[in-house]
N, C-alpha and C positions, 0 to 999 in steps of 0.2 A: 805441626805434628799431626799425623793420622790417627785416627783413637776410630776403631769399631768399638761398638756397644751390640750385644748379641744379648735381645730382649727388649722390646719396647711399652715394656708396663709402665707404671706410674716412676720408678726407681730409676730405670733403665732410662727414660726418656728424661728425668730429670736432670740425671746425671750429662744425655746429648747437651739440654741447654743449657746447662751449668759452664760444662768444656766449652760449650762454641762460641760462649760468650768471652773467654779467652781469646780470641782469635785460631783456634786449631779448626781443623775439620774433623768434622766427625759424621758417622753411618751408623744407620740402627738396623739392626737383623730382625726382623721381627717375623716368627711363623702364624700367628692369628691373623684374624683380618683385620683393616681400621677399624679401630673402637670408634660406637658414635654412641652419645648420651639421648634419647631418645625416648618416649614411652612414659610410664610409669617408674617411679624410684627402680635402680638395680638393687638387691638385696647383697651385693657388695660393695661394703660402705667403710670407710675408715674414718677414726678418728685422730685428726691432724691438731696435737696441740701448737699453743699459742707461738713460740716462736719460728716452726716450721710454718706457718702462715705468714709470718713476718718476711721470711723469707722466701716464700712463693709469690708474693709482694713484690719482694729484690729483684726475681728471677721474671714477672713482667706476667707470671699465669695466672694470679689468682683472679682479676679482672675477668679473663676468659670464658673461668666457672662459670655454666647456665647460673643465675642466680637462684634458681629456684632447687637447685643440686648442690646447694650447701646450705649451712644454719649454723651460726654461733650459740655456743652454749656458753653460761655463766659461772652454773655452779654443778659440781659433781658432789657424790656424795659416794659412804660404801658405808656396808651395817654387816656385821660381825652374826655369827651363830645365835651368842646369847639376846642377839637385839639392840646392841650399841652401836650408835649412827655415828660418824663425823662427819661434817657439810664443809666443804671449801668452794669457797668464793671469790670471785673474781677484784671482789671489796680489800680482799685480804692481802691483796697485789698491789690495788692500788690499776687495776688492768680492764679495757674496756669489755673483756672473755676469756677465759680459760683455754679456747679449743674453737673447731670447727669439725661436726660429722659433712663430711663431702661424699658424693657417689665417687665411687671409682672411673669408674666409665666416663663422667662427665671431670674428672680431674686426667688423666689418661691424653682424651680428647684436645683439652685445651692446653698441655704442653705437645702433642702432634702439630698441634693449628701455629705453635710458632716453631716450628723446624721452618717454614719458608721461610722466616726472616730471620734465621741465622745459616751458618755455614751447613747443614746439617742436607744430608742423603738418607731415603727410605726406602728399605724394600720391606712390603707387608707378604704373609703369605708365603717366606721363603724360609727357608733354615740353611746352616752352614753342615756342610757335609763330609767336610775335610780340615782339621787342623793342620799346616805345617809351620809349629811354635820355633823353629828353628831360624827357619826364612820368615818368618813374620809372613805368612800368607792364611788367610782362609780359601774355599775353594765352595761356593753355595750352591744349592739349588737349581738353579736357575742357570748355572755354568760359569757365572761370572768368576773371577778371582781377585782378591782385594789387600792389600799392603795394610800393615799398621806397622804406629811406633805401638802404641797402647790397644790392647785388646781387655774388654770390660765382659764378665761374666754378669747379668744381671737378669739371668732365666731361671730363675726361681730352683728351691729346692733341690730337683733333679736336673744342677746344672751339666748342662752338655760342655761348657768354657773349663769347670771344678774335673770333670770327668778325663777330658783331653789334658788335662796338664797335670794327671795324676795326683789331684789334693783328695785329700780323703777328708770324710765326713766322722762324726760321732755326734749320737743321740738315742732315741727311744721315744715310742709312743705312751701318750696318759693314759690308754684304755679309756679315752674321752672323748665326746663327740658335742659338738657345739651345732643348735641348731636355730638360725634364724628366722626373722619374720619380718613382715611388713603387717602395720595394722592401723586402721581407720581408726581413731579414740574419739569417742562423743563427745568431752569436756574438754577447756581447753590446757593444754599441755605448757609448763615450767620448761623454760631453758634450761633443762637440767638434767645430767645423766644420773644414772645412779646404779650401783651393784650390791646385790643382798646376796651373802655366804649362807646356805646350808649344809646339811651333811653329805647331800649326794651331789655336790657342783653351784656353783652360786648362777644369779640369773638377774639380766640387767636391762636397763632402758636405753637405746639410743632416741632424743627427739631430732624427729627432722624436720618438723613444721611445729605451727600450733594442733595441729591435731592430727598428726601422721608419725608413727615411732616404731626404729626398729627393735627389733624383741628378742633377745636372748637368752639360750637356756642350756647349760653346760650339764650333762649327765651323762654317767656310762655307759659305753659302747655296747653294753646288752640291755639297758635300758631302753636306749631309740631302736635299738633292731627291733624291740615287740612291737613296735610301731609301722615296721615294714609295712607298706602301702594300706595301711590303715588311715586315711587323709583325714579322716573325719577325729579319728580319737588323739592324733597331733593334734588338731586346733581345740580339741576341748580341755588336751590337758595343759597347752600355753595358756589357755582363756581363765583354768583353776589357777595357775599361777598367777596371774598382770594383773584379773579382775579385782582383787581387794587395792592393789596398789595404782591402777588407773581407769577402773571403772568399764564399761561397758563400751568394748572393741568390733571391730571385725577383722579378722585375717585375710588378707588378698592372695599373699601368697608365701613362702616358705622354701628348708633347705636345710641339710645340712652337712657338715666335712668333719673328719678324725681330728686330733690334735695330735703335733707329734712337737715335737722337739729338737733339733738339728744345729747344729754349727760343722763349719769346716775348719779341720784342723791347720791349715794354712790361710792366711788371705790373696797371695799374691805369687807368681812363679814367672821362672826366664825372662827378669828385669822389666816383663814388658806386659803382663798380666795380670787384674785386680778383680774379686768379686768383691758383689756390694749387695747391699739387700739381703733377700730371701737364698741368693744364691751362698752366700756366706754364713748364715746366720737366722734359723727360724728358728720365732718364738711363741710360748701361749699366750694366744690372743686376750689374756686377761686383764689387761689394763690399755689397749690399742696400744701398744707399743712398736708394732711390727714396722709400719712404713714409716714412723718417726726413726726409728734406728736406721732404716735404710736411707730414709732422708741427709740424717747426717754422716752417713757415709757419703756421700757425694757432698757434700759440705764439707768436710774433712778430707777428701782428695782432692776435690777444686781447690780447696786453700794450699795445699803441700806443691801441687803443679804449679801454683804461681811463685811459692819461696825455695824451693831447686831443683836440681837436675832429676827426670825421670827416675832411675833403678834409687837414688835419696829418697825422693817424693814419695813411691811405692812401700820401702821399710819402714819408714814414721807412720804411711796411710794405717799400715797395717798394726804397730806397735798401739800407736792409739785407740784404734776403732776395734782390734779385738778386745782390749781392755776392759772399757765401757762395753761393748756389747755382753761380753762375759759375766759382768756387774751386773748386767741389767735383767739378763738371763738367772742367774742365781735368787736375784731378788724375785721374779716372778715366780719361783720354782715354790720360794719360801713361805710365798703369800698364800700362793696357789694349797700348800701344805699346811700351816698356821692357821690360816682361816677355818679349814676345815675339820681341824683336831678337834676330837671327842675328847680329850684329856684337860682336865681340870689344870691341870699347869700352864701349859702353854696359853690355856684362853684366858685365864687372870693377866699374865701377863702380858697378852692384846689387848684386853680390855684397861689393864692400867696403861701404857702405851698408848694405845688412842687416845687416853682421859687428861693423857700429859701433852698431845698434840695439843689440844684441845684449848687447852689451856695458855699452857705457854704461847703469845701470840709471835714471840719472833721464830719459833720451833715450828711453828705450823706456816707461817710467812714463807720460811725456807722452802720448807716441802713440798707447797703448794707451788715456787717456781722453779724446782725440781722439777714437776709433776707436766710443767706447762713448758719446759727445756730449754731452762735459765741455769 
């Protein structure tokens, strides 16, 4: 079977080695240039929980990773409005880690570095400029023209694959804006993430060393615009936030993007077309859930191309993986909402809620490998 992949992000290209380890061939479209991991930490970083590493393991890349371009985390934590913590631990599993924060760039890279040792074809730098979903042909850039059985949309957001085969989208923006950091910490750093809810967007820790962490801080979209090339008043107002909770920082550097919300109303079109990822389904980055979902969409389509016929394979992919992602989406919406209610009802009831996690050791067992995508 022929399978184009049009996108070669961390999804897109997972999804190459996923398929070619089937025996198909497959091509990746890709318009950036080769990603190379390089430098200083990239300040896009995800967080990969525990059984998506289990399976980048399967999948032969997570060796790859520069070592120094991931870090296992243990325990996570989240603390509510009124100040109520819950801690999950890795103890709680019975699990050597929860997760891993990885750079993108340096995860990106080392599934590029095994396309030569599978069936897999790249072109960096080009785009597809012609769909014809009829004849199964693309028609690229560069002039070439290319056959599939399977054509995979895995170009984020404003898929060009979603666009061409008329799937329509629905969603809306938070009026939110997430901005990160990179920062040097004096003391040494807990394997441990953590997120505190307030009123105006909660704000969290990624560690990436013992003393290197990324820095989150979720506020409205007219909040950071007063901040407009003001360099100096971003890093003193992240330094008012972090400083009580890790002490005496430096910022190297910084960033930040909107939050929007997105799914496609379709997964799949003309027996022979599947999004996956971002291109199907973006979410608030509030719990790193986004590349675990797209992960297991390419988990969930690898497994269906092995148990039957393509246009079979393609309706299950999609039956099941819009399902869960919808689940998973509604719950982020919820949090995102609950955590932050000023109303005396709903935060009793978080706070009892967490205080029954808490407790109950097989309720919070579950959750916790829930959390870590068991």
């Amino acid at each position: 079977m022929n399978v184009v992949v049009v996108g070669g992000g961390m999804v897109g290209a997972s999804a190459a080695v996923s398929i070619a380890k089937l025996g198909h061939h497959v091509t990746v479209i890709e318009a950036g240039k080769t990603v190379l991991s390089e430098g200083d930490w990239d300040l896009r970083i995800s967080s990969i929980h525990l059984r998506n590493v289990e399976w980048l393991k399967e999948l032969g890349t997570w060796s790859n990773i520069r070592a120094e371009r991931k870090f296992m985390y243990t325990d996570l934590a989240v603390q509510t409005l009124d100040g109520y913590r819950l801690n999950f631990s890795n103890n709680d599993v019975d699990a050597l880690a929860l997760g891993a924060m990885v750079e993108n760039n340096a995860l990106q890279e080392a599934l590029w570095e095994q396309f030569s040792e599978h069936n897999i074809s790249v072109y960096s730098e080009t785009r597809v400029e012609h769909f014809d979903l009829t004849d199964r042909r693309v028609r690229l850039s560069n002039g070439e023209i290319l056959t599939y059985d399977l054509l995979l949309g895995a170009d984020g957001a404003q898929s060009q694959v979603a666009k061409a085969a008329q799937i329509g989208q629905r969603g809306w923006d938070y009026d939110m804006r997430c901005m990160l950091a990179i920062a040097d910490v004096e003391k040494p750093l807990p394997a441990a993430t953590w997120e505190i809810f307030r009123s105006e967007g909660p704000f969290a820790l990624l560690p990436l060393n013992d003393h290197l962490a990324c820095l989150i801080d979720y506020r409205s979209e007219q909040q950071w615009q007063e901040f407009t090339g003001k360099n100096e008043a971003v890093q003193q107002s992240l330094n008012n936030v972090f400083e009580p909770h890790i002490g005496k920082h430096t910022i190297t550097q910084f960033a930040s993007f909107p939050l929007r919300r997105q799914r496609a109303l379709r997964y799949i079109s003309h027996d022979s077309i599947a999004l996956i990822g971002d291109a199907a389904h973006s979410i608030h980055p509030l719990a790193g859930q986004g590349v675990n979902l797209g992960f297991a969409d390419v988990q969930e389509l690898t497994r269906q191309l092995v148990e039957q016929p393509l246009p079979e394979a393609l309706a299950k992919y999609e039956r099941i993986r819009m399902q869960e992602n919808q689940q998973m989406m509604r719950a982020m919406d919820a949090i995102h909402v609950g955590f932050r209610s000023q109303h005396l009802l709903p935060r009793g009831l978080l706070a009892l809620g967490l205080a029954l996690v808490d407790k109950v050791a097989p309720l919070k067992r579950e959750l916790v490998r829930k959390a870590i995508g068991f």
